[in-house]
Every structure is written in structure tokens, then in C-alpha cells.
N, C-alpha and C positions, 0 to 999 in steps of 0.2 A: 191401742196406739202403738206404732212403732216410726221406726226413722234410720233409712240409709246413710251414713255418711257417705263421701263421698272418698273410694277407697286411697285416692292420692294425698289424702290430707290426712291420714293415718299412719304416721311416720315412727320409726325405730325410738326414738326420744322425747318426742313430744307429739304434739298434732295441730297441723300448720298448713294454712292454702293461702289462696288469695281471693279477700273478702269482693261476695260480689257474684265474685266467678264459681267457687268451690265450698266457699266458707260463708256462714251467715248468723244471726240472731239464734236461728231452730237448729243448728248445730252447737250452739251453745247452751241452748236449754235441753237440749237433749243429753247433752255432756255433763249438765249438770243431774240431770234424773238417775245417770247410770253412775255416778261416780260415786254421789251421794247413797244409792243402794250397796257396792262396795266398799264405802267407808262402816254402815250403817250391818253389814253381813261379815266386815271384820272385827266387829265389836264395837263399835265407834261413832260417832256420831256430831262433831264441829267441823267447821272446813274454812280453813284461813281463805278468803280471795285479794286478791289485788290487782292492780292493772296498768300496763304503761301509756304513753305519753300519746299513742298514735290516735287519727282520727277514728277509728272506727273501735277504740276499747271500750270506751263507756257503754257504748249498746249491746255489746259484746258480753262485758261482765254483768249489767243490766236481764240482760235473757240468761247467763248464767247463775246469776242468785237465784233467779225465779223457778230456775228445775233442779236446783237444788234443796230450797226448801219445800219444794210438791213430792219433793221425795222423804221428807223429815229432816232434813239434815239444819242442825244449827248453823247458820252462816255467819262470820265476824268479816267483816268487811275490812283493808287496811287503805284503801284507798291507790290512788297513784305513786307510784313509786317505783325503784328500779325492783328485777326477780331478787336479787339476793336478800332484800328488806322482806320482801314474802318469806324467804327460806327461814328469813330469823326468826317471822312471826310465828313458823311453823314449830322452830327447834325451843322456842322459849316460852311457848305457851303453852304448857303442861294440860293444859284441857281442849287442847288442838291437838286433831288426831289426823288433818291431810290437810291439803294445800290446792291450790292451784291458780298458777298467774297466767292473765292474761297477754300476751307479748309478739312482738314480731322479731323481736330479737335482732339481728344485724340486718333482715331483712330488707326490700324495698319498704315503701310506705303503703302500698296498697297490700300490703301479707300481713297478716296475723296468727296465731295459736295460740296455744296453751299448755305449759310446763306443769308436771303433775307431780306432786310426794306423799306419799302413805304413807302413814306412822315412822317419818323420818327418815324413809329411805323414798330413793327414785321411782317414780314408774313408770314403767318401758315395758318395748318389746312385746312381749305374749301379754302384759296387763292391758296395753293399747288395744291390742286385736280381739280381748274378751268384751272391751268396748263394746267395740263395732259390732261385735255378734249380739252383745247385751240388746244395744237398741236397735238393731234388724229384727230381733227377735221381742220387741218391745216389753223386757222382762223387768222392769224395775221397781220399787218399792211405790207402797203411796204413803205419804205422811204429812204432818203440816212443821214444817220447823220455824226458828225462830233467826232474827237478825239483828246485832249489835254492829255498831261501830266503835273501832278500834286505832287509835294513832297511836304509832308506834314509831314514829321516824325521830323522833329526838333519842327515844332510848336504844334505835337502832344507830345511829349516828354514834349515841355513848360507847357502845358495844364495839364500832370498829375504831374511832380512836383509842381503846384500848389495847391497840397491835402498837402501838409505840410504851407501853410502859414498860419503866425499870430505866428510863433512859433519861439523864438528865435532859431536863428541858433548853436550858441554856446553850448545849451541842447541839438539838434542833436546829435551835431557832439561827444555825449558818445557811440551814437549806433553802433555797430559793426556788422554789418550784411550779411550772406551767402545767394547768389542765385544762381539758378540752371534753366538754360535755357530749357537742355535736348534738345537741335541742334535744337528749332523750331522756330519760327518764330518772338519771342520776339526778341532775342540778340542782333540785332546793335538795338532796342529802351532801352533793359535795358543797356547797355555799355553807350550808350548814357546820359541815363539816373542817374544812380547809378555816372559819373564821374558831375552832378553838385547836388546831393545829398549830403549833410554834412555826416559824418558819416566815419566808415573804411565800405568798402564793398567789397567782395570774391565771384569774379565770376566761376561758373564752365557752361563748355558746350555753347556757345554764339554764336560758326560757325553756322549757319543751316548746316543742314544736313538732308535730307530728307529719308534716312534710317537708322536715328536715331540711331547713332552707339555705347552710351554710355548704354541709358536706356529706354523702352516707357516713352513717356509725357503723363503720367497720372496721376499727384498728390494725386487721389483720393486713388489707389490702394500703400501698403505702402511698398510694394519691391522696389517700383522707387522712392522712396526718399532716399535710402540707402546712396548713394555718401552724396548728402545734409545732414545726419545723421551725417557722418563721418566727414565731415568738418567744420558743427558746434562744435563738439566735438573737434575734435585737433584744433582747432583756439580758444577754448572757448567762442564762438559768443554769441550775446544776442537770436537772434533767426534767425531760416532761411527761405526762400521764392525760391517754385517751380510752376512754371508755366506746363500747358499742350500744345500740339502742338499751338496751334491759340491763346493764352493767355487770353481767354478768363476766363479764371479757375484761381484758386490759391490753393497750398499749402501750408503749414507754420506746422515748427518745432521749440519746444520752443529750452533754453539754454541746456535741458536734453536729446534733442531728441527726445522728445514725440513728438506724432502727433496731432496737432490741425484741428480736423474736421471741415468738411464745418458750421453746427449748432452751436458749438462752437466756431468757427471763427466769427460768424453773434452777436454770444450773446457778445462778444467785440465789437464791433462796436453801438450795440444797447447800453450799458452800455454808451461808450464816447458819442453818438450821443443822450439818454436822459438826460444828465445831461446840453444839450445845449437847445434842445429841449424839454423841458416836454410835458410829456403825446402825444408824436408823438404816427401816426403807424407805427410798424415796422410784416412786414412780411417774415411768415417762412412757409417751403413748408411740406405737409402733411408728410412726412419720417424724419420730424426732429426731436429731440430727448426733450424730455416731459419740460426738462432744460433749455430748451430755451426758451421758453413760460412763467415761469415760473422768469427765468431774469428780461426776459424784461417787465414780471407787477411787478418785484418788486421794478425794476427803473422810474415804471410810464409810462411807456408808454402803446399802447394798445394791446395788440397780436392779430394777424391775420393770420390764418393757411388758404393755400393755394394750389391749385392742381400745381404739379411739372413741371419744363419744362419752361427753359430758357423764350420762348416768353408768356406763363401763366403769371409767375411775372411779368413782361416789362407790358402788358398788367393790370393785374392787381394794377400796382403802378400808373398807368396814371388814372386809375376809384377812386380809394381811394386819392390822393396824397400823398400818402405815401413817406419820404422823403429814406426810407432804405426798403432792400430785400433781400433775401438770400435762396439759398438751399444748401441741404446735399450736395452735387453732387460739391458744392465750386464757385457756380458762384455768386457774390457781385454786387448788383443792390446799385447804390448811386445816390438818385436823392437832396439831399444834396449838393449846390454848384458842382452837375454836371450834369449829363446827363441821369441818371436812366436805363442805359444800363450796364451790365458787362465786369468787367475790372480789369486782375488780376492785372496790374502792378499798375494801379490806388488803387485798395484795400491794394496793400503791401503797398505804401504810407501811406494811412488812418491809417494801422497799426501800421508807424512809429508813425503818431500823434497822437493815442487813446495813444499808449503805454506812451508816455512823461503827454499828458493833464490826465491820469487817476494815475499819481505819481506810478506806479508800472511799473516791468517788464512784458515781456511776458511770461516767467517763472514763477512768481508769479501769473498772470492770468489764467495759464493755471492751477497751483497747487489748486487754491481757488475755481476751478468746482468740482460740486456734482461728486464722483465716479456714473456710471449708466453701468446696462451689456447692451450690446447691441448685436443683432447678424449682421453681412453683413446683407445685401440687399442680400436674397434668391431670386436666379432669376430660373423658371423651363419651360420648354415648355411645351404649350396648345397647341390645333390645334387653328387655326387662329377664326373659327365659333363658337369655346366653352368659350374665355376667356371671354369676357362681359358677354355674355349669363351666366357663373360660378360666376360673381362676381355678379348679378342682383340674384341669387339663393342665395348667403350668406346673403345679404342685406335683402332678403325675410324675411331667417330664423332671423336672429339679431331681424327685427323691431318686428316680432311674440314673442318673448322671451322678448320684453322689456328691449336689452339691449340698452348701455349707446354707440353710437359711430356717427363719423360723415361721409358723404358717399359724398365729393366734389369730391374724387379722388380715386373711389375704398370707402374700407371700412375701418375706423381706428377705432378701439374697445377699449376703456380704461374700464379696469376693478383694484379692490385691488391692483393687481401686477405690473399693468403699463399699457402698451399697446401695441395690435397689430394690423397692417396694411395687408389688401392685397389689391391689384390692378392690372389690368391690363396695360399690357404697352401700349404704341400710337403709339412705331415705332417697336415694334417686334413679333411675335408669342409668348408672354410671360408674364407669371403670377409673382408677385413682390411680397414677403412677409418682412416684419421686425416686428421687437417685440423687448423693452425695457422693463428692471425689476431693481429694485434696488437689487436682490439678484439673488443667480443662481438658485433655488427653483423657484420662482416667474416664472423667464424667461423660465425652463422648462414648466412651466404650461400654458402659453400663445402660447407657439412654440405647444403644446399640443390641445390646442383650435383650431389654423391654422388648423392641422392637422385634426382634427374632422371634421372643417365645408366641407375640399377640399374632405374626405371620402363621405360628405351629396351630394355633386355633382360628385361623381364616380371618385373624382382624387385624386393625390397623389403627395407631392413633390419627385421630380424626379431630375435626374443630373442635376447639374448647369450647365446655359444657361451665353454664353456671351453677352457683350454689341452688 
């Protein structure tokens, strides 16, 4: 036997289509035959599963248990739940040797995938692609394993309200705080959760609902924090917290409604987390905004800019020990009294406690940031054979001209005005632009340079491409 995936759902980070069209039961079982043979050829032999809220997981992890144990692999099942409850069941189950959640992550409702960890590290990239050749090549083990069930959401729940101790409860319990599930896979952990947190707290959205009937779960984008906008406003809360499907993510809106991005979200955290640790490293992913770099050496610690992408940082926190991590994109790597994986409902925590041990609100935190213009993240479609190939051409020209930039991830150009970024993506046919400026002048002139260099290689930004 053997089995094609199908090569577009075979992505840099995870492995992700849209069920139906790309993605099915027999890529699941099949995912499970080859995984289960590399956990089982690295010495190993449990495999945490879990699954969120969407329609199509249950069958999904259903066909994945079942070619995981025809391959021998012991399987503990955790049930539904957001990814990061997977990642604990991973890091805290001593006889669990990989993982894998079932998830669409901030995705539509009709996407689904699968996030992967091997012996507590991420797997990406080249592990992905041995996949694919694995079960093209139909080479996988045969065995008969076995299947336990496993709840772990109360002592996963214990584990992250444990990001507030040391802190009188009584200073809590001033916080007044709004969350916003958006029907994914958080809600019985934050319900759970928020009723033994000190504090007043306002839930919205906490049913799953797998086609998402309020709002997409995507914090990043600011249409779907509306509700949470509004609720902190007529309740006068101190600040609010949205999570995206798998909760792996976080958003947060202060007392005003503003939005606190993922960089700025990171540059709080590095703030409370240097004044415990001096001169830690704290890393930020190449799209983050100049301000942040800039924080965190002025609290002493060291900055470290890093190429993007969930399993990058995870990776790159275990080579540095970096104790904190963060991207735009709002994923909170805390290897600080935890486990250096992302975790929003973990992060909203830390947030309760920056915000009490740094004697300010989140409102005041958020007001005391540098004003900076920023544009989105310009996303446009290349053919899939020109984006490296366009980005190894700008790199060209930069180094010949002597300018000032760094090329970990694509290219980040800082010049007078600020900086800009292009890159290519890892999981799509697509070129990535940003550019910050202290002024709108400035930012014209840099949006202006993107533009020159994509002319030097025959392209042009073009309509926006989605996630």
C-alpha cells in the first residue's frame, strides 16, 4: 500500500487543506501509519492526539488513531480541546514520546490539519516532506498498538493558572476582564479557567461551534475582535482577551479598545520578564515592529530577531535558552516557569501578572508605546518557481548598493525612514511585504523602495493574497 498526499497540504509547519477538496479521513490514516513508524524508528512508541472544535475533526482524528495503532503506536487520546492542552499533554506526560492535534487553526471552517511534536520539539519542514515520501513510498511499520483515554483539562487548566502565582490574590481580584472564545476550542478550558481566577471576568462565545457562528477566530485581523471591543467598552473592563480557533494565538484590547498587537503584546512581557531577569534574551520575529527591539534593550535585555513561524521560534528558543518569544502573527513562546511552546490562554495569564507586578494598567501600557505607521502585511501572488528565486535577486541588488539589511528571512532593509521587509512565504505561492515609518512621508518612501526592487525583478504588488 501506499498514499499521495496531496502536495499543497504539505506545509512548512504543519499539514493543512481544505477537507473534502484536499484533505480527507485516508490522509489521516495515512498520517497516522508514517508518523507512528517515526516515532516508533526514534525509539518511541505513545502518541498524545487531540482535536478541536470543527466539524470535520472527529473523523479526522477517528481515521487518525486507527493508522496509528496499525502501525503499533500506543495512542492516548486527550479529546477536544484547544492545541496548546495537546502540547502539555505532550511536555507532561513522561511516557509520551509525540503528539499530534488535529486543528484548523485560525483557518475558515471548511480547513483542517495537523500540528506535530516529536519528543518535545516541533516538526517541520524536512520532517513534513520525509512524510510525504514515507507514504508515496508506502514504507511504514506494521504493528498493533494500543488506546487509552486521557483527561487532562482540569490539570491543564491547574498548570496555566499557575502564570499568576506569587501574587497576592487580593491585587487580582481589581482586574475586570473580557474574553472572547469565538466558538473554538478554548471555552470549557477558559470557563473553567476564568471561574478560579480572582478577578470579575465576561465571557463571550465559549460553546464550540465549529462553524463559527458569531465571528472568524482570528485575533489578528481587527473585524473579529469587534464584539470583544464592545464589551469591554459597555462593561468598562480593564482590558480584553481573544483567542483564535486552537488557542494557540492571543489577542488583547486595552480599556479603550485599541488593539494591542502581537510585537506589542511581546514588548509587555519582555518589560515584566526583564525587570526579573536582566539582560535575558528575548526574541522577536523579522515582521516585528522596530519598537520592540528597541524596549527590550532598553530594559536590558538582548534582542534577537528571528525568521517567522510558530516551530522557527520553539526551535530557536531551545538553541539560545531564551526564556521569552513572540511574533506579529500573536503567538507567546514562554519558556519562563513553563514550557517554551505557545499559549494564548497561558499568555492572557502572564498578562494578568505583567500588568499588577509593572504597577500600571494595560491601558497605560498600551498608551506609553511609541506612536509607529505600519502598513498590514502586503501579501501578493508569485508563481511558486519565482518567489525565492525574486527574493535571492533583491538580496543581490541590496548587498551591491551597500545597503544596511538583514536576510534571515527574506530581506529586512532599515534605512532613515524605518524599515522594510520582503519575503517569501513557506506555506503559499506568495511574496510578503511590510514597511514601518515614524511618519506617513517616510512610509511612502519605503512602500516606494519595495516597489522599485519588485520592478528590478519583473513584478509588481498585485491583489491581496489570503492566508
Amino acid at each position: 500500500m501506499s498514499h499521495r498526499f496531496d502536495p499543497a497540504i504539505l506545509r512548512e509547519y504543519d499539514i493543512r487543506g481544505v477537507v473534502g477538496r484536499d484533505l480527507g479521513p485516508e490522509d489521516a490514516y495515512t498520517l497516522g501509519r508514517c508518523f507512528a513508524t517515526v516515532v516508533h524508528r526514534a525509539g518511541g512508541r505513545k502518541v498524545a492526539v487531540g482535536y478541536d472544535g470543527r466539524l470535520s475533526s472527529p473523523a479526522l482524528e477517528a481515521a487518525l488513531v486507527e493508522g496509528l495503532i496499525a502501525s503499533g503506536a500506543d495512542v492516548v487520546r486527550i479529546g477536544l480541546g484547544p492545541t496548546p492542552m495537546l502540547y502539555y499533554a505532550e511536555a507532561s506526560g513522561e511516557d509520551v514520546d509525540g503528539a499530534i492535534q488535529i486543528t484548523g487553526s485560525h483557518n475558515p471552517a471548511d480547513h483542517n490539519g495537523f500540528k506535530l511534536v516529536l519528543g518535545g520539539r516541533p516538526f517541520f519542514g524536512a520532517d513534513i516532506v520525509r512524510l510525504g515520501d514515507m507514504a508515496a513510498a508506502g514504507a511504514w511499520d506494521e504493528g498493533t498498538g494500543q488506546v487509552e483515554f486521557r483527561d487532562v483539562l482540569d490539570a491543564y487548566v491547574e498548570r496555566i493558572a499557575q502564570g499568576i502565582a506569587g501574587i497576592a490574590p487580593e491585587v487580582l481580584s481589581t482586574l475586570r476582564i473580557g474574553w472572547d472564545s469565538g466558538n473554538g476550542a478554548s471555552g470549557p478550558a477558559l470557563e473553567r479557567l476564568t471561574a478560579r481566577l480572582p478577578g470579575e471576568h465576561h465571557l463571550l462565545f465559549t460553546e464550540v461551534d465549529g462553524t463559527f457562528p458569531n465571528h472568524h477566530p482570528d485575533p489578528t485581523e481587527e473585524k473579529n475582535l469587534a464584539d470583544l471591543k464592545a464589551l469591554v467598552m459597555a462593561e468598562r473592563l480593564d482590558f480584553g482577551v481573544a483567542f483564535d480557533g486552537d488557542a494557540d494565538r492571543i489577542g488583547v484590547v486595552d480599556g479603550l479598545g485599541r488593539v494591542i498587537w502581537g510585537d506589542q503584546l511581546l514588548g509587555i512581557f519582555a518589560e515584566d520578564l526583564l525587570a526579573r531577569l536582566p539582560g535575558a534574551t528575548v526574541i522577536g520575529d523579522v515582521k516585528a515592529s522596530g519598537a520592540l527591539f528597541d524596549t527590550i534593550a532598553r530594559h536590558g535585555g538582548r534582542a534577537l530577531m528571528w525568521k517567522s513561524g510558530h516551530s522557527h521560534m520553539k526551535a530557536k528558543m531551545r538553541e539560545t535558552g531564551a526564556p521569552l518569544a513572540g511574533e506579529t502573527s500573536a503567538h507567546v513562546f514562554f519558556a519562563d516557569n513553563f514550557y517554551g511552546f505557545d499559549d494564548g490562554l497561558y499568555a492572557a495569564v502572564r498578562l494578568m501578572a505583567a500588568t499588577v507586578r509593572l504597577g500600571r494598567s494595560v491601558t497605560d501600557l498600551r498608551g506609553a508605546m511609541p506612536d509607529m505607521l505600519n502598513t498590514p502585511e502586503l501579501r501578493f501572488q508569485v508563481e511558486e518557481s519565482r518567489k525565492f528565486a525574486a527574493i535571492d535577486e533583491v538580496r543581490g541588488r541590496l548587498a551591491g548598493a551597500g545597503a544596511d539589511f538583514v536576510d534571515i528571512d527574506g530581506v529586512r532593509v532599515t534605512t532613515p525612514d524605518g524599515w522594510w521587509l520582503l519575503r517569501a512565504s513557506n506555506t503559499q505561492d506568495v511574496l510578503v511585504a511590510r514597511a514601518e515609518s515614524r511618519t506617513a512621508e517616510g512610509l511612502e518612501r519605503l512602500i516606494a523602495e519595495i516597489d522599485a526592487q519588485l520592478a528590478a525583478s519583473g513584478l509588481r504588488r498585485g491583489p491581496q493574497a489570503g492566508h
